[in-house]
N, C-alpha and C positions, 0 to 999 in steps of 0.2 A: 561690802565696806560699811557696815552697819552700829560695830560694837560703840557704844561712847561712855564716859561718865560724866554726868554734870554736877559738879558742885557749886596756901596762899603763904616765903621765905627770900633774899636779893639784897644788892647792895652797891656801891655808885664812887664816882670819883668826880674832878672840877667843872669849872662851869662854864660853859660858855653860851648859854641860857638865861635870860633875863628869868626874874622870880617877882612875884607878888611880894611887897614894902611889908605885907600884915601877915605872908607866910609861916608861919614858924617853921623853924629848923630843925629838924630829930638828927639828935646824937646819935651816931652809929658806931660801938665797938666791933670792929671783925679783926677774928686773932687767926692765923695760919699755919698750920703742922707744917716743922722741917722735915718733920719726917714720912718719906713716902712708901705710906702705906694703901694706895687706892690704887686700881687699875688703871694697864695702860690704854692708852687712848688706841685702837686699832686701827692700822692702815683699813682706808674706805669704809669709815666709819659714816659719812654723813652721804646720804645719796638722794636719788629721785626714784619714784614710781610713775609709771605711765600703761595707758590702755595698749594693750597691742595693737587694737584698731589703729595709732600711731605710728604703724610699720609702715602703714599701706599709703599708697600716694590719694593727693586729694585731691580734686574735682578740676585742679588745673594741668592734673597728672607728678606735682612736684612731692618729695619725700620731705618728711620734717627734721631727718634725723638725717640731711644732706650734710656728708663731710665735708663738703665749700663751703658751707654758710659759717663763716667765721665769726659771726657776732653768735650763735649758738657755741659754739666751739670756746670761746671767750669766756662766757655766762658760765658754762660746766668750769672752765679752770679760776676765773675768778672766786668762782664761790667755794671752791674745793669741794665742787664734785665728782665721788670717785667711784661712785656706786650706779648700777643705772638695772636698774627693775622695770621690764615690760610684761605686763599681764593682765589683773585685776577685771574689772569685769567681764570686759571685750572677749576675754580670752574662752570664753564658756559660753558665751553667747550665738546661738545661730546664726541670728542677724548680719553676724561680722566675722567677712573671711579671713580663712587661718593663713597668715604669712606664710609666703613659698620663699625659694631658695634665693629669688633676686629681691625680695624685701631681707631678707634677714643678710643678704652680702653689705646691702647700705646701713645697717645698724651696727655691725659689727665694723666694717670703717670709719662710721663717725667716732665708736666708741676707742678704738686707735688712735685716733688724731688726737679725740680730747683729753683722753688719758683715762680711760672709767673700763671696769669689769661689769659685764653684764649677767644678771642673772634673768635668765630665760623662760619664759613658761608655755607649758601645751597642753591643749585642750581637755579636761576630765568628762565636763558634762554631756554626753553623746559623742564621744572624742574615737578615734583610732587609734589605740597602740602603735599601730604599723605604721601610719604616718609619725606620729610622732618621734617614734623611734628610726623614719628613714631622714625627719629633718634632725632630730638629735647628732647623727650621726656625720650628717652633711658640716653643721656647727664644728662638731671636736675635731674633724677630719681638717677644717681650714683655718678656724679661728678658737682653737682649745687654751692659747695662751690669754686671750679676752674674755673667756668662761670662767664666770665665780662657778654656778652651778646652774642646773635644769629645775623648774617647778612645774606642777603638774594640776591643775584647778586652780580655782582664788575660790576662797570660802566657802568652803565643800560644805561647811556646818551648817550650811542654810538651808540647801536643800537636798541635804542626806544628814537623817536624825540622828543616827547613830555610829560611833563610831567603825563598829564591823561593817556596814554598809559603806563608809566611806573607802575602805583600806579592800575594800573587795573589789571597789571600782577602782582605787587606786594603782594596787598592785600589780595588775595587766601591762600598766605602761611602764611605770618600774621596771618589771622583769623584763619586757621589750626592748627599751631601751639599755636599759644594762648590757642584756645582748650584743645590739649594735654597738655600743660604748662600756668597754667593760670597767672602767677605769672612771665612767660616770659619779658625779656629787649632786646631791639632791638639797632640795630646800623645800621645807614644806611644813605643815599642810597649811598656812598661810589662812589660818581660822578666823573666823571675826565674832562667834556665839560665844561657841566652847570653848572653854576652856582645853580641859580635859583631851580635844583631839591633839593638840600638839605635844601634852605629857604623853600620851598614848602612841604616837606616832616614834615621837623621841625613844619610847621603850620598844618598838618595835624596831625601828631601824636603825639606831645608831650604834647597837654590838657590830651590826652586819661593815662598817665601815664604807657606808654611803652618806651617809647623812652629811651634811656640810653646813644646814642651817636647821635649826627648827623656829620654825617663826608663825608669828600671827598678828591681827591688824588690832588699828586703835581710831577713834575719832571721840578723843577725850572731850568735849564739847558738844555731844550732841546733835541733834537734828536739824541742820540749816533751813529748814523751812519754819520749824521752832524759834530759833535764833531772831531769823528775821521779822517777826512779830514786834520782840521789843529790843531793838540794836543795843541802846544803850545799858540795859540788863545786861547782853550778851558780852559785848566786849567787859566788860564789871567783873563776868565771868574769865576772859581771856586771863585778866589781870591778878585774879585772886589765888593766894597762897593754898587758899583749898585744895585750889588741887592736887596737889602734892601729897595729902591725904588719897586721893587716887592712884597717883603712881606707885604709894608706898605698897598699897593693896595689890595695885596687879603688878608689882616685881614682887612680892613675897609670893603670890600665888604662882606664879612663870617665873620670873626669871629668875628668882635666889634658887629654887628646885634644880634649874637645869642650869645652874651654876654650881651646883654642889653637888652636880652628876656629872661634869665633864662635860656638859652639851652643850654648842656653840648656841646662840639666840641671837634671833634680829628681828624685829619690828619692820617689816619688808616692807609694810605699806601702812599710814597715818597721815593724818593732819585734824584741823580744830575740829569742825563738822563734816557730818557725813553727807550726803547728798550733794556733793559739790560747795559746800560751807557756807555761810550765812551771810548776805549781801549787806552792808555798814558794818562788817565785826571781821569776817575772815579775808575780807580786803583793806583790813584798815594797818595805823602804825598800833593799833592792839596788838594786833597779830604778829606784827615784828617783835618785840619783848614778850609775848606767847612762848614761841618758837624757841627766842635765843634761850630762856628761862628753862624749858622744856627739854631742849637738846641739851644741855650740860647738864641737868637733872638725869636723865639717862645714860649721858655716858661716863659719867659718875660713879656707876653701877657697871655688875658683868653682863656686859653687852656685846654684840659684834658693832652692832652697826643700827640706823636708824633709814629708810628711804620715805620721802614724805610725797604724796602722791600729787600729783600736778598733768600739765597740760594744755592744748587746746580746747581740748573736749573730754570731758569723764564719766564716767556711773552716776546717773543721779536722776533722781523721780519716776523708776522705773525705765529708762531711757540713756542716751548721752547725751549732754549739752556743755555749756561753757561752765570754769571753776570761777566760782568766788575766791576758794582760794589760791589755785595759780602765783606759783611763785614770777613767772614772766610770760608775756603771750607776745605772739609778734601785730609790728605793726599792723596799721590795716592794709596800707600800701604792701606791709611784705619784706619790706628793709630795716632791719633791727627789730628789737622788740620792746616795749612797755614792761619797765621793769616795775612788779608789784611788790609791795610794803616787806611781807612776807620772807624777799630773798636778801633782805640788809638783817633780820635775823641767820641766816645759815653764814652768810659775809661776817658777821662778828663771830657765832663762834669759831668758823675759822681762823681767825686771826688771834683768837682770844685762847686755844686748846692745843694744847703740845705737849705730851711725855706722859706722865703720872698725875692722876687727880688726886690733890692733898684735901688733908682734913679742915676743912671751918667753921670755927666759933662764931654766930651772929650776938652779940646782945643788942636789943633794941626795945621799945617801947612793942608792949603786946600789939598785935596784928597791926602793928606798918608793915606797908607791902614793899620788900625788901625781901634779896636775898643776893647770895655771893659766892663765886666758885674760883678753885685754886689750881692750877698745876703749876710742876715741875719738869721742866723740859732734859733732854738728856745732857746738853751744855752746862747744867746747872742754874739755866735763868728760869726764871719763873713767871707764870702769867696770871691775873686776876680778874675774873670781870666781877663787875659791881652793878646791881638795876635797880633803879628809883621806879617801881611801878605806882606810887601815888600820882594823883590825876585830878582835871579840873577844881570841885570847889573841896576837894581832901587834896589839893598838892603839896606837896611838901618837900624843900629841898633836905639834901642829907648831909651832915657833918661826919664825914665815916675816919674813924682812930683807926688806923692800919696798922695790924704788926706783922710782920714775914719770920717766922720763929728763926733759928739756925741758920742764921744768914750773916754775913759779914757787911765790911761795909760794898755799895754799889750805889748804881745812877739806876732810877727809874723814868720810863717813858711811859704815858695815855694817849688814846683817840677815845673819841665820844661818839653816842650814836643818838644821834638826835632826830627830832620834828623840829622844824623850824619857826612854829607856835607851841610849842610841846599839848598837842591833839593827839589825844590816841584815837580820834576818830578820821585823823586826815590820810589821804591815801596819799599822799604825793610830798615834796618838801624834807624829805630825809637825806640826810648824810648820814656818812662814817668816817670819822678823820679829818672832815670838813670835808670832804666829797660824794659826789652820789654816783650809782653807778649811772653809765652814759646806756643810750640803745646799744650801742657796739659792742657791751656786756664787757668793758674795759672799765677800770677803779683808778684813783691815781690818788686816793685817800694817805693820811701820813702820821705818821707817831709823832710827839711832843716833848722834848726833856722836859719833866716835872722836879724832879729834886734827885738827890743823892745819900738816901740813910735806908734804912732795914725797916723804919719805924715812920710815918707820917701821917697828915691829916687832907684828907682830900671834900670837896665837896660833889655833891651829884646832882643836879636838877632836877625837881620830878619827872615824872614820865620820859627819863632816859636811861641810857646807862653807858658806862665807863669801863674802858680796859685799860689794864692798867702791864705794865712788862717792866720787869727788874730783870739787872745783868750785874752780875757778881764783879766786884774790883779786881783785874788778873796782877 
């Protein structure tokens, strides 16, 4: 979980934010295609990655991924998580045993209850086909309707150089598996260097009609031990349009290719920084407008899906220990859990993403950090969100001209997603809707009638952002 880039587009709607008297104001034009021409938004498109070492029970003998714990159970459906990735480092480590049949019975029940498809991975680095391929088979035999697919290693690219070397280790378990599960879908090779392995892989397997994912990881932010040097740098960095100069680069290099080959792609595993993320930056409300900013940048784009890797415990410093970034951990008692900054971004784009991603126009003043995403839902309504990322002594509230092209008349509704000092450095004090999620991983957050025309002026305070939903006059 190594790869990162480090190096800035958003847009916002009213206020319910106090603002600095000497603020100035940036006028913001955003214009909106009637017409939909972007991709649809994919069932289980937003999910989680986790260590396999999260299969196993812990030291008080209890499972994490217990189908009773309904404040977990909550936290997946609230957020709209429908994806659920276990793998990543754990899974190729000696250190840490390979799930057997009564860990992996409790995973695949939780993931029933909560409503998520699990994709699964087995061991590559000194691994057993035979095992592999008798737990594969244990899976499709009882829980094949819960199965996106099987993956096989996390990050072969590290330590196997070359492609042929990886796809020789590879292949053993493939065919094995195949065997046992003839009917098996693969996801791989889950690369974090190379590039090239996952074009490679994609050209090798996907005529064969196994293939289900080809994916590889991201930690667009860099090195969390880096990060945490200078925080305020860091988060600077969460905020900045630049990076979208990154994203531009690795979907021309991955994802327009294997979108112009037919090959499904997912981002299986991501977030800010690597090494468990960057302590003042990957736990802050940075990071919530990161994320939300980041997930609609991507699935904007031909994507399957995005899982963003979290936990108790993950890969980092050559070891496991706790995530800075951590979308929720549980209490310390054990009863609910500590929701972190991080998961009121995945909560807005859910609420904010439905149907078809349309086209938008920003005009604004050169680099205010601002940017703005559109769909069309298959009812006809449409959803907006808007992100004021200017911040402390550069904040800046936004005047945004809103048009929704090819539209008639209707009522639109906003929530905002706020700090309640607008801090992108504070962890805690967040809403959405005017509400925050509770430990019980329950919302009771609410939409707003704002007006009724195709055409209006909204305001956004900085360092927030605004969703915004129109519904056509029946």
């Amino acid at each position: 979980m190594n790869r990162f880039f480090c190096s800035f587009c958003s847009l916002a709607v009213a206020v319910l934010l106090p603002v600095s008297a000497t603020a100035q104001t940036q006028n913001v034009a955003v214009t909106i295609s009637g017409e939909v021409s972007g991709p649809e938004l994919p069932s289980r498109f937003l999910g989680l990655s986790y260590e396999s070492s999260m299969l196993l029970t812990n030291q008080d003998g209890k499972y994490y991924f217990d189908p009773s714990d309904q404040a977990l159970v909550n936290i997946f459906q609230t957020l709209g998580i429908e994806s659920l990735r276990v793998g990543a480092n754990a899974v190729d480590d000696p250190r840490i045993p390979i799930p057997q049949e009564k860990d992996i019975d409790v995973l695949f029940r939780f993931a029933r209850t909560a409503g998520a498809k699990v994709i699964y991975s087995f061991r590559l680095k000194n691994g057993d086909p035979a095992n592999s391929a008798r737990l594969a088979h244990y899976i499709a035999s009882r829980d094949a309707d819960l199965l996106d697919c099987f993956s096989i290693g996390n990050e072969p690219d590290i330590y196997l150089k070359t492609f042929d070397a990886y796809f020789a280790q590879w292949k053993p378990h493939y065919d094995a598996i195949l065997k046992a599960v003839p009917n098996a879908m693969f996801d791989g090779p889950a690369a974090v260097v190379n590039d090239s392995y996952t074009l490679d892989l994609a050209k090798a397997l996907f005529p064969l009609g196994h293939l289900a994912i080809a994916s590889d990881h991201y930690y667009f932010l860099g090195n969390g031990r880096e990060g945490e040097k200078d925080p305020a740098a860091t988060r600077a960095r969460f905020l900045s349009n630049r990076l979208h100069e990154d994203y531009d680069k690795t979907y021309a290099e991955i994802g327009a290719v294997l979108a112009a080959q037919g090959v499904p792609y997912r981002i299986d595993e991501l977030n800010s920084c690597y090494f468990g993320g960057a302590k003042d930056a990957s736990d802050t409300f940075a990071s919530t407008l990161w994320a939300l900013d980041c997930i609609h940048w991507w699935a904007a784009h031909h994507i399957l899906g995005m899982n963003f890797h979290t936990g108790e415990s993950v890969g980092r410093d050559g070891g496991f220990g706790a995530a800075n970034y951590a979308a929720f951990l549980h209490q310390p008692d054990g009863h609910g859990f500590v929701i972190r900054p991080q998961s009121y971004g995945y909560l807005a784009f859910s609420q904010g993403a439905h149907g078809n991603s349309l086209p938008v126009t920003i005009q604004a003043v050169t680099n205010f950090n601002c940017n703005a995403y559109a769909w069309r839902d298959h009812d006809g309504s449409a959803y907006v969100t808007l992100i004021n990322k200017s911040y402390g002594a550069d904040a800046q509230p936004m005047s945004v001209s809103l048009l929704l092209q090819g539209t008639g008349a209707g009522s639109w509704q906003r929530m905002d997603l706020t700090q309640h000092d607008q801090d992108v450095a504070a962890k805690t004090g967040i809403t959405l809707g005017g509400a925050p999620i509770t430990s019980q991983g329950t919302w009771s957050g609410q939409w707003t009638k704002i007006a009724s025309a195709r055409a209006l002026t909204v305001q956004v305070p900085a360092a927030s952002a605004a969703l915004l939903h129109f519904t056509p006059a029946k």
